[in-house]
VOPAGU-2260 file (C-alpha; in pm, 1 decimal, decimal comma):
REM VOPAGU-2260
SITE   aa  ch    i         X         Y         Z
SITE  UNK   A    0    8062,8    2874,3   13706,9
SITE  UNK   A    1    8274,5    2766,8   13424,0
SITE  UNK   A    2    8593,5    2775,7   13681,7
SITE  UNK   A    3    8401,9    2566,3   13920,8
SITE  UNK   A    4    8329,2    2353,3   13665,1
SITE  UNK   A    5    8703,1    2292,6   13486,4
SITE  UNK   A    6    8824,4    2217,8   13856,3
SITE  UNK   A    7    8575,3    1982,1   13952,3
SITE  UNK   A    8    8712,6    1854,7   13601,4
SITE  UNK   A    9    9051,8    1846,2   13723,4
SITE  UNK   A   10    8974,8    1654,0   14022,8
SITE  UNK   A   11    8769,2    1386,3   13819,8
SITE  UNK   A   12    9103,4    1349,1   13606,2
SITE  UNK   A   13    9298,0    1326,7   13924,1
SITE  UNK   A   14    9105,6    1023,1   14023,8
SITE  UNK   A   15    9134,5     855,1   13690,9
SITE  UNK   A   16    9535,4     934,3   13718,1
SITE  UNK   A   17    9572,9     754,5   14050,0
SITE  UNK   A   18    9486,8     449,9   13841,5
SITE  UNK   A   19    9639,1     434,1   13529,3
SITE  UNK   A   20   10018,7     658,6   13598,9
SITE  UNK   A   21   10122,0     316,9   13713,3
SITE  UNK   A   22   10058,0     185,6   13367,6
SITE  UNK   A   23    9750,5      44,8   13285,5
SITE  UNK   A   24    9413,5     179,4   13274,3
SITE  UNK   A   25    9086,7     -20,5   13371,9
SITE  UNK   A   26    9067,9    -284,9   13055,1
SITE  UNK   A   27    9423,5    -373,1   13123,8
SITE  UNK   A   28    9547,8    -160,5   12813,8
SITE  UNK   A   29    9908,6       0,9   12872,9
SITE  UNK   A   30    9897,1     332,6   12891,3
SITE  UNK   A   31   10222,1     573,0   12816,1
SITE  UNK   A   32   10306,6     926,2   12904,6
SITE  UNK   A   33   10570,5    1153,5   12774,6
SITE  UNK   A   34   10654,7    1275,0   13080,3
SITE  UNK   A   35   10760,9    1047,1   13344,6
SITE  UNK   A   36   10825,2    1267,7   13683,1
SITE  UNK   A   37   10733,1    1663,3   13781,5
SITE  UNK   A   38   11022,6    1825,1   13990,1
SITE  UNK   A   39   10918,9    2143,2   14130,2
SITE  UNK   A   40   11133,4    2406,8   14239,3
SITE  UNK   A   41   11037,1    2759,0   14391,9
SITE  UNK   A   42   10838,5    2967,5   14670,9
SITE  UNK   A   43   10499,9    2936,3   14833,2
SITE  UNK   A   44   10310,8    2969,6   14480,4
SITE  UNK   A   45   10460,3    2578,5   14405,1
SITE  UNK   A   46   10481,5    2467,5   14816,7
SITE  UNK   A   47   10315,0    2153,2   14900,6
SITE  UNK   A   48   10429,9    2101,9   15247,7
SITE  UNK   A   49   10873,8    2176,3   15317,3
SITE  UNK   A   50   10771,2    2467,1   15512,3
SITE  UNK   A   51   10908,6    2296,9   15900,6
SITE  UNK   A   52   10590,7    2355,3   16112,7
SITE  UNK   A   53   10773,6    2660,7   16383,1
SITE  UNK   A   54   10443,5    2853,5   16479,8
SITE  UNK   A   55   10161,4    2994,5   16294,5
SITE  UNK   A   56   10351,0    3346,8   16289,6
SITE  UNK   A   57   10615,8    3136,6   16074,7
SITE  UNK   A   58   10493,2    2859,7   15889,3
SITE  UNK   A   59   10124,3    3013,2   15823,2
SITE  UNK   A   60   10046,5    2687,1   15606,9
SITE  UNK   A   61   10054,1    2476,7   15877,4
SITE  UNK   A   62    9774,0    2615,9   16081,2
SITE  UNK   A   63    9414,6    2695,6   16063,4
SITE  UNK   A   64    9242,4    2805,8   15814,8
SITE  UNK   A   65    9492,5    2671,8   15576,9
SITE  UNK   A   66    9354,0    2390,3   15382,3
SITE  UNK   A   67    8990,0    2460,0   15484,1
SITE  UNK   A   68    8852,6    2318,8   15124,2
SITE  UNK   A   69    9110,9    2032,9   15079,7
SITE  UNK   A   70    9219,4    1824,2   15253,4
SITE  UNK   A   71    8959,4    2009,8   15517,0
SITE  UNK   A   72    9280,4    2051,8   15737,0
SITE  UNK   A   73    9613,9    2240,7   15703,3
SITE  UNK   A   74    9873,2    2026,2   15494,3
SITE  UNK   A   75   10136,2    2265,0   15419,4
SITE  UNK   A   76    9992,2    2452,6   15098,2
SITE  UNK   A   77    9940,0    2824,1   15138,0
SITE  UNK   A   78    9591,3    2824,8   15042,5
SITE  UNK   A   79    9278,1    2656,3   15105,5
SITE  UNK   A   80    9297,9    2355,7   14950,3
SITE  UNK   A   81    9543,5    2286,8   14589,8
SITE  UNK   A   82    9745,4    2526,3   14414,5
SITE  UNK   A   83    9898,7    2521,5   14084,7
SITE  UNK   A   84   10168,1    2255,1   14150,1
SITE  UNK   A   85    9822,7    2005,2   14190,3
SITE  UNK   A   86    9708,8    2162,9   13903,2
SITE  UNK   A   87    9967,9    2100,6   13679,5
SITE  UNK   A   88   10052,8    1741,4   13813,3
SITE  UNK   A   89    9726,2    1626,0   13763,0
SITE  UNK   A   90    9738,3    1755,1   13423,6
SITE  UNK   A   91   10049,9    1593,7   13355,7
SITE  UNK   A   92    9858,5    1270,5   13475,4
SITE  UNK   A   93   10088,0    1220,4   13784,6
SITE  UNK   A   94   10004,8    1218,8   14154,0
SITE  UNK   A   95   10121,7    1540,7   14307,2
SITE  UNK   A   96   10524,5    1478,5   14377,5
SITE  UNK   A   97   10631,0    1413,4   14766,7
SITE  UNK   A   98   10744,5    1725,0   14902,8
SITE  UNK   A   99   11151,4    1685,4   14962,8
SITE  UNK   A  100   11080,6    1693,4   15359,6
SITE  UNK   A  101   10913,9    1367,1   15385,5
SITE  UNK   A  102   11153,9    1192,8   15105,5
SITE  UNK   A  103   11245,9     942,2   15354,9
SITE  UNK   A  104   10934,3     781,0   15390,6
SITE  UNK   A  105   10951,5     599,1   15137,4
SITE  UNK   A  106   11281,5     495,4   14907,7
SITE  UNK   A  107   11059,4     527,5   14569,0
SITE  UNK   A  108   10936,5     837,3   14458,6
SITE  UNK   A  109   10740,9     774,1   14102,5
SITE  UNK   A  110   10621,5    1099,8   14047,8
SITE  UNK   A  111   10926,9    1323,2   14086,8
SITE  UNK   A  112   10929,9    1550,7   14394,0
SITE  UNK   A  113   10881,4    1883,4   14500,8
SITE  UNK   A  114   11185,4    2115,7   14632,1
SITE  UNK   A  115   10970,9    2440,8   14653,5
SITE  UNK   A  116   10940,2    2625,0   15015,1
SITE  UNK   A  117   10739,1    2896,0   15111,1
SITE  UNK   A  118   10935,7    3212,1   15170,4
SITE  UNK   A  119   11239,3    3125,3   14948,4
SITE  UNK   A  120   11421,5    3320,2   14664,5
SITE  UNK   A  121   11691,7    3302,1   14434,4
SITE  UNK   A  122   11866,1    3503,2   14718,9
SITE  UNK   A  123   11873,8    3418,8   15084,9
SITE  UNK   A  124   11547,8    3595,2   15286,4
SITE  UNK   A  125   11451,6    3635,7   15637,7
SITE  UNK   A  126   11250,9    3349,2   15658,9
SITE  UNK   A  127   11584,4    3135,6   15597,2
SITE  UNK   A  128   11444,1    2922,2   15378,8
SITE  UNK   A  129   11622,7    2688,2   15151,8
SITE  UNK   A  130   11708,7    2948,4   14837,6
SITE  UNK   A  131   11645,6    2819,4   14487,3
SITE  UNK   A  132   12030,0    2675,2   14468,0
SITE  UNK   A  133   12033,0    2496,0   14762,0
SITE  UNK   A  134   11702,3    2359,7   14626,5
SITE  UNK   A  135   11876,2    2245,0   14311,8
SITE  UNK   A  136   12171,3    2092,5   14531,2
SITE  UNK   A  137   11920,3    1895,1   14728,5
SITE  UNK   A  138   11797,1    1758,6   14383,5
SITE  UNK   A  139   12141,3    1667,7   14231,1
SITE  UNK   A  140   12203,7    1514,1   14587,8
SITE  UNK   A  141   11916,1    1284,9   14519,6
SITE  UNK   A  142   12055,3    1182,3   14183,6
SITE  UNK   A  143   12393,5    1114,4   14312,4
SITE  UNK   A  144   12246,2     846,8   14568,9
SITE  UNK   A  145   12025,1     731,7   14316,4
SITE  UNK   A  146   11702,6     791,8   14433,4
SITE  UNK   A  147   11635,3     945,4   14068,8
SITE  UNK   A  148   11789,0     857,7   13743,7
SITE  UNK   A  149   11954,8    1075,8   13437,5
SITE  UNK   A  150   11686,1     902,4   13255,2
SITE  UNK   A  151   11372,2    1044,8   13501,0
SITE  UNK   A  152   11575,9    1364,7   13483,9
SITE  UNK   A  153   11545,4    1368,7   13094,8
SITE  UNK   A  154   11248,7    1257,4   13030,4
SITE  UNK   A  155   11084,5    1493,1   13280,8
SITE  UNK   A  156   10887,4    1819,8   13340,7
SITE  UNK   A  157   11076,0    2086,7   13599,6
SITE  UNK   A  158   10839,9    2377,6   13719,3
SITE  UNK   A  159   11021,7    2677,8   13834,7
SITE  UNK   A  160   10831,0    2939,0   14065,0
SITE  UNK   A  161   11004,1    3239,7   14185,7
SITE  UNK   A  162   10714,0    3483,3   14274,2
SITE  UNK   A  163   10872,1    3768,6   14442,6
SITE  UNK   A  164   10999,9    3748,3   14790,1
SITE  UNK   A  165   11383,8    3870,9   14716,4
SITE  UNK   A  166   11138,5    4199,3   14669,4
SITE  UNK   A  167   10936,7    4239,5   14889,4
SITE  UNK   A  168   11211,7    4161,4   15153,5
SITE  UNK   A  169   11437,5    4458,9   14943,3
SITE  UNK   A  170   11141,6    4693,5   14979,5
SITE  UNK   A  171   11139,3    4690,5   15315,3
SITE  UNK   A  172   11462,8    4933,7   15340,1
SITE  UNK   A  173   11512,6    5072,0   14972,6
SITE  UNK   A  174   11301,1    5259,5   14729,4
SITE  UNK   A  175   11108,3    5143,8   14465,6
SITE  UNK   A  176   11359,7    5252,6   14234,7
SITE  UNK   A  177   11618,9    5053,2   14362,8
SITE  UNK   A  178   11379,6    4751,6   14353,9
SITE  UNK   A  179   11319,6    4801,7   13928,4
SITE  UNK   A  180   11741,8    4820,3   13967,5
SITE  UNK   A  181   11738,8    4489,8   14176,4
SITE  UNK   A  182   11549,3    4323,0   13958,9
SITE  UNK   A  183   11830,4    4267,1   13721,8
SITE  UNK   A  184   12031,4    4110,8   14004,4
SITE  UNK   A  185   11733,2    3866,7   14058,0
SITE  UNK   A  186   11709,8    3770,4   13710,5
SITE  UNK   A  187   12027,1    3746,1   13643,8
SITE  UNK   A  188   12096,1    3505,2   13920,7
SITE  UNK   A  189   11786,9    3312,1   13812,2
SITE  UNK   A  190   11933,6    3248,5   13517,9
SITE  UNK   A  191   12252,2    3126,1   13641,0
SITE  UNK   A  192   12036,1    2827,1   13847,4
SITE  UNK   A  193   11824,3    2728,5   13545,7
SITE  UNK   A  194   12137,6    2659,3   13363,4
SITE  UNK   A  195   12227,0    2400,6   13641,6
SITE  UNK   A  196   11927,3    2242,0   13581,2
SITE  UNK   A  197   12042,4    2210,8   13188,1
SITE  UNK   A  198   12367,0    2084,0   13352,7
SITE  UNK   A  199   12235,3    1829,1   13550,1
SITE  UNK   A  200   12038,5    1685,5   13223,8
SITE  UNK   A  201   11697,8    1802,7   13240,8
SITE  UNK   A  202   11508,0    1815,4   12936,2
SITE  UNK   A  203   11225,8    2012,1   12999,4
SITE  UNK   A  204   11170,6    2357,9   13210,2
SITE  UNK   A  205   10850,3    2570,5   13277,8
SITE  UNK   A  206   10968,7    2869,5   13474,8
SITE  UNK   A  207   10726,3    3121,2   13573,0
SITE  UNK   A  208   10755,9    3477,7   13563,3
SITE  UNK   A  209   10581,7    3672,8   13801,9
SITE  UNK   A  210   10210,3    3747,2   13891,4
SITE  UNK   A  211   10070,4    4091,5   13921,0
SITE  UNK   A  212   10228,4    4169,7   14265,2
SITE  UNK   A  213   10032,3    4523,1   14215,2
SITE  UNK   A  214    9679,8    4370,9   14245,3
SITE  UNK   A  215    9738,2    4135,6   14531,3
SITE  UNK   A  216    9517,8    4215,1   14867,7
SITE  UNK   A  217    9861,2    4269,0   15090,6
SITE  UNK   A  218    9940,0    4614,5   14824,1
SITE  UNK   A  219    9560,5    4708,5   14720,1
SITE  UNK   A  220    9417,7    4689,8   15069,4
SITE  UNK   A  221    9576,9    4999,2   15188,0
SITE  UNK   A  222    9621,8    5181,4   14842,6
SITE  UNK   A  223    9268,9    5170,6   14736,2
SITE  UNK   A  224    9010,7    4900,6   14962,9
SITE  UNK   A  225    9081,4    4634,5   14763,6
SITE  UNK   A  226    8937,6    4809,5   14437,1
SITE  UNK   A  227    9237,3    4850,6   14209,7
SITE  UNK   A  228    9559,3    4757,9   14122,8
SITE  UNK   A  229    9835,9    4964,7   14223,1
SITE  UNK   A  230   10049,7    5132,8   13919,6
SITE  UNK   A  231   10383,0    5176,5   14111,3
SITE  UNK   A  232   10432,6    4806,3   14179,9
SITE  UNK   A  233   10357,3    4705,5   13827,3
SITE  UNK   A  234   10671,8    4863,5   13710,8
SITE  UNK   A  235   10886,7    4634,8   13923,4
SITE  UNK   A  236   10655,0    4305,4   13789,3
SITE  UNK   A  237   10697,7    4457,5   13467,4
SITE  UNK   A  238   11063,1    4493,5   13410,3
SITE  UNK   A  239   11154,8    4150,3   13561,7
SITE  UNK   A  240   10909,2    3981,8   13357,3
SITE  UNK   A  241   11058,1    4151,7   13061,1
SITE  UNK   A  242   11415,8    4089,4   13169,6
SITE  UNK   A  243   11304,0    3696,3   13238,5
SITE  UNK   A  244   11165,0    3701,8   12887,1
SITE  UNK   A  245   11491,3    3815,6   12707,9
SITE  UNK   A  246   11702,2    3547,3   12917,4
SITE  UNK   A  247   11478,5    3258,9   12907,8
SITE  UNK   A  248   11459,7    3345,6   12552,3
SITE  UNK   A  249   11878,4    3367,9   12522,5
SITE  UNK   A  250   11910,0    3022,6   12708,3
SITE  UNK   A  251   11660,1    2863,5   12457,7
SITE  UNK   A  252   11934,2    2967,6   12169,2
SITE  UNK   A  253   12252,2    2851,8   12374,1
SITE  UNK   A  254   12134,2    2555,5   12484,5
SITE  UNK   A  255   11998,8    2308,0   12299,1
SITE  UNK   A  256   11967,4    2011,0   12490,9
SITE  UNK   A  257   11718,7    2126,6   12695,0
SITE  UNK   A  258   11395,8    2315,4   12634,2
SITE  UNK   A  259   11335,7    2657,3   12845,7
SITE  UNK   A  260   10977,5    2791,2   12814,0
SITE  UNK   A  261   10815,5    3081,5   13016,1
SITE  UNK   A  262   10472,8    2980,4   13216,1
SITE  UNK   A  263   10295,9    3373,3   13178,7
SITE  UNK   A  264   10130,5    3352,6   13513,9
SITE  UNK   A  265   10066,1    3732,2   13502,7
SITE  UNK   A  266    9875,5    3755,4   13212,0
SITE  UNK   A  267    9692,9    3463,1   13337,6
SITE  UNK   A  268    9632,2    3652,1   13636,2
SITE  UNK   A  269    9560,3    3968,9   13462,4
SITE  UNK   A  270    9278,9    3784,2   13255,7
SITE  UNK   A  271    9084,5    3652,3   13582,3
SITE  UNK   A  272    9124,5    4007,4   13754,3
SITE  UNK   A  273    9056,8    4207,2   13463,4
SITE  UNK   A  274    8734,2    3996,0   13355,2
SITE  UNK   A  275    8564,6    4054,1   13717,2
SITE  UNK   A  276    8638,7    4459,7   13661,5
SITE  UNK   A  277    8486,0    4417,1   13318,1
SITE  UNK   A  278    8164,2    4315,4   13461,2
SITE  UNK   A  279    8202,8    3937,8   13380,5
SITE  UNK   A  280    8264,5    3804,4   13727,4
SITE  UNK   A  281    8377,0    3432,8   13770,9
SITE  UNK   A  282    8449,4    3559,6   14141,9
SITE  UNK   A  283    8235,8    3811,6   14395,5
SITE  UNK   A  284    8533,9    3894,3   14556,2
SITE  UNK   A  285    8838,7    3907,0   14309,3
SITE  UNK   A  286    9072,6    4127,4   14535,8
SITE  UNK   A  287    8958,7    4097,0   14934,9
SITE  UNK   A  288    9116,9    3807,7   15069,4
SITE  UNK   A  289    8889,0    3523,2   15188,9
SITE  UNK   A  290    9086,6    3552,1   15504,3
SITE  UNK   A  291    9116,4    3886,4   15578,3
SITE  UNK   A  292    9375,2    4036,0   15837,9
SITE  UNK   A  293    9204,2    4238,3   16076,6
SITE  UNK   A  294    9494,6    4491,8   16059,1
SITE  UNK   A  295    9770,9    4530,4   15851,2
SITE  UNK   A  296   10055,0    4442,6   16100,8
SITE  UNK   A  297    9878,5    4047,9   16137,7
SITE  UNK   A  298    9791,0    3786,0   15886,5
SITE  UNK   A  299    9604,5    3512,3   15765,6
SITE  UNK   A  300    9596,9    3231,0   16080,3
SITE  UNK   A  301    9738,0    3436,4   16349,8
SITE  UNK   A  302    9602,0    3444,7   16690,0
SITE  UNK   A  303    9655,2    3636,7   16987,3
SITE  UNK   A  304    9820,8    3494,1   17332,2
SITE  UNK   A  305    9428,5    3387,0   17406,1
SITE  UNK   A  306    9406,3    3213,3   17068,0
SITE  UNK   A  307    9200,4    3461,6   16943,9
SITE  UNK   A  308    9183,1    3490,0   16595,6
SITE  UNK   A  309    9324,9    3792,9   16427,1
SITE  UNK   A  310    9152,4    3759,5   16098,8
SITE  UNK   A  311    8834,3    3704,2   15966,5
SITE  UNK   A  312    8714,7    3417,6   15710,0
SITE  UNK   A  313    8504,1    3337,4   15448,6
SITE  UNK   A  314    8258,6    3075,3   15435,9
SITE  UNK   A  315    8291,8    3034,8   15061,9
SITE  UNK   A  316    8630,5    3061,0   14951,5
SITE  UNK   A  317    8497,9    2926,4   14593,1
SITE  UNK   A  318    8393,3    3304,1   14551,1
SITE  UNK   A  319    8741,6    3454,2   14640,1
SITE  UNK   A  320    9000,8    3523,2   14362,3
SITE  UNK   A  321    9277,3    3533,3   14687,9
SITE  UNK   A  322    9263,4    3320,4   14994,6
SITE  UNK   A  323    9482,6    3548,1   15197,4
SITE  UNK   A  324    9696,9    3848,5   15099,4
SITE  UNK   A  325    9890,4    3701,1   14837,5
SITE  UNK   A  326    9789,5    3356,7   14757,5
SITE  UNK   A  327    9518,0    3225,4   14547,8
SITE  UNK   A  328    9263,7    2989,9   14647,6
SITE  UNK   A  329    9194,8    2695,2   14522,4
SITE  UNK   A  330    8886,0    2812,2   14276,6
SITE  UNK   A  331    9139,8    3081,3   14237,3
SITE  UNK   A  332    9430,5    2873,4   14109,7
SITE  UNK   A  333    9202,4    2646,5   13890,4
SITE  UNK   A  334    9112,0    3023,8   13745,9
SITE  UNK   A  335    9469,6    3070,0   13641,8
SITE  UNK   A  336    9519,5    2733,3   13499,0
SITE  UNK   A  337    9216,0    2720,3   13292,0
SITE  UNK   A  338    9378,3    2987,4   13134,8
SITE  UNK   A  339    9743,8    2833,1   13066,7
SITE  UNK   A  340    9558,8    2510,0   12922,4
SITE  UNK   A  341    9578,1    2623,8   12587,6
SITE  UNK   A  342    9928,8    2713,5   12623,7
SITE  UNK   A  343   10031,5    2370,1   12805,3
SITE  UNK   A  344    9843,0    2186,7   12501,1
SITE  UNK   A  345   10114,7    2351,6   12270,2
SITE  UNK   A  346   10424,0    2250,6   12451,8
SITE  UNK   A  347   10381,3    1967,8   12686,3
């Protein structure tokens, strides 16, 4: 209940926000912000709608039952309704930021804008989705035609959400001790992008590390019925959140100009997961999916060549930690952020 209760918060604050970010709140008063535009960079975990609509095999988001709780119909967020890029706009007192496919519908964009795509990496995957440098070229494009200044850049928050698709794509022909071995390659090359964004003059970056891959539905569905986390994939989450640690924590002595500062979604996570085993549930559900495969070769929103469904779905996604196999829903996300408020109070 208390969950339910911070994000109905949230969304009360997100109605205030639509009208005072432009500057003035309802007696007229101005009203200033430290932090003038969000640029968001990253996977489906910070997605708000760059995934190109190709099928509901391919751009999931897109398609039913995506977006069942907000906006009641699919808008490009893997979930059912917001996700932690909402979240942390709307606690930043900004509108959520224009996703970078529908930039040119309009030649002002006041509250940043959002580069993340579902399916992406720091390397290239499958899905062929824009990789986190060509999503930090697209940005320094906008700058060089203007559409963004070096002072927005400075004077502005940059989310960075790599969740782990470079390895779950590497898992799929090497072992899972070449995947702990990778995940110095990831990191490493990680690092190398959020230094471009120090380049390029932006003062402030949150960059996630990741959640607890172990406990998601996609891994504990077939390891244990969606009862426990699985031990063997935690070592992988482990040492790349350890290695992002030590080089977040190395660019935050090199560089100075610019402040590097590690969002700890998996102990956020953990704390939501490991409540409901304690016996202090803020979910029913916290590890079956909402929608629910019904076998593990299909996923959330597929149908057959009749357009019958191969899933099931909850009616009350407000009691389900995960919406599908690996994304939160919206209750879900609100969850998490409750939990990173006191750590947001300290630093933003």
């Amino acid at each position: 209940m208390k969950s339910l209760f911070f994000i109905a918060f949230l969304f009360a604050l997100l109605a205030i926000t639509l009208t005072e970010v432009n500057g003035c709140d309802h007696h007229g008063h101005h009203k200033k912000y430290g932090h003038r535009k969000l640029f968001v960079f990253g996977d489906s975990y910070a997605d708000t709608g760059n995934m190109g609509k190709i099928g509901e095999r391919h751009s999931r988001p897109w398609y039913e039952p995506y977006g069942m709780s907000y906006p009641h119909r699919p808008a490009g967020r893997f979930s059912d309704g917001i996700i932690f890029t909402d979240y942390l706009a709307t606690y930043l007192r900004l509108r959520t930021p224009t996703p970078y496919k529908y930039r040119k519908l309009s030649t002002k964009h006041p509250y940043g804008m959002n580069f993340a795509v579902g399916g992406s990496g720091v390397f290239y995957t499958p899905n062929d989705q824009r990789k986190l440098s060509a999503q930090i070229d697209a940005f320094q494009a906008q700058i060089n035609e203007n559409v963004f200044s070096h002072h927005d850049v400075k004077s502005s928050v940059v989310y960075v959400a790599i969740s782990g698709n470079d390895y779950s794509f590497y898992a799929n022909n090497h072992s899972l001790f070449d995947v702990y071995a990778y995940c110095r390659n990831v990191t490493t090359e990680l690092t190398v992008q959020l230094k471009r964004l120090a380049e390029i003059g932006v003062g402030k970056v949150l960059v996630a590390n990741i959640s607890p891959l172990e406990c998601t539905p996609t891994v504990t569905r077939s390891k244990s019925n969606y009862t426990k986390c699985d031990l063997g994939y935690s070592l992988g989450t482990s040492e790349h959140n350890i290695l992002l640690s030590r080089f977040v924590g190395n660019l935050t002595q090199e560089i100075k100009s610019t402040q590097f500062l590690l969002v700890d979604l998996y102990n956020a996570f953990k704390s939501v997961i490991d409540t409901a085993h304690n016996g202090t549930r803020k979910f029913e559900h916290i590890m079956r999916p909402c929608c629910e495969p019904t076998t593990d070769d299909f996923d959330c929103g597929w149908v057959d060549n009749n357009g019958q469904k191969l899933y099931s779905l909850c009616s009350n996604p407000q009691d389900y930690f995960f919406f599908d196999t690996v994304h939160p829903t919206q209750a879900g996300w609100g969850a998490v952020f409750e939990n990173l408020v006191p750590w947001l109070k300290k630093n933003l």
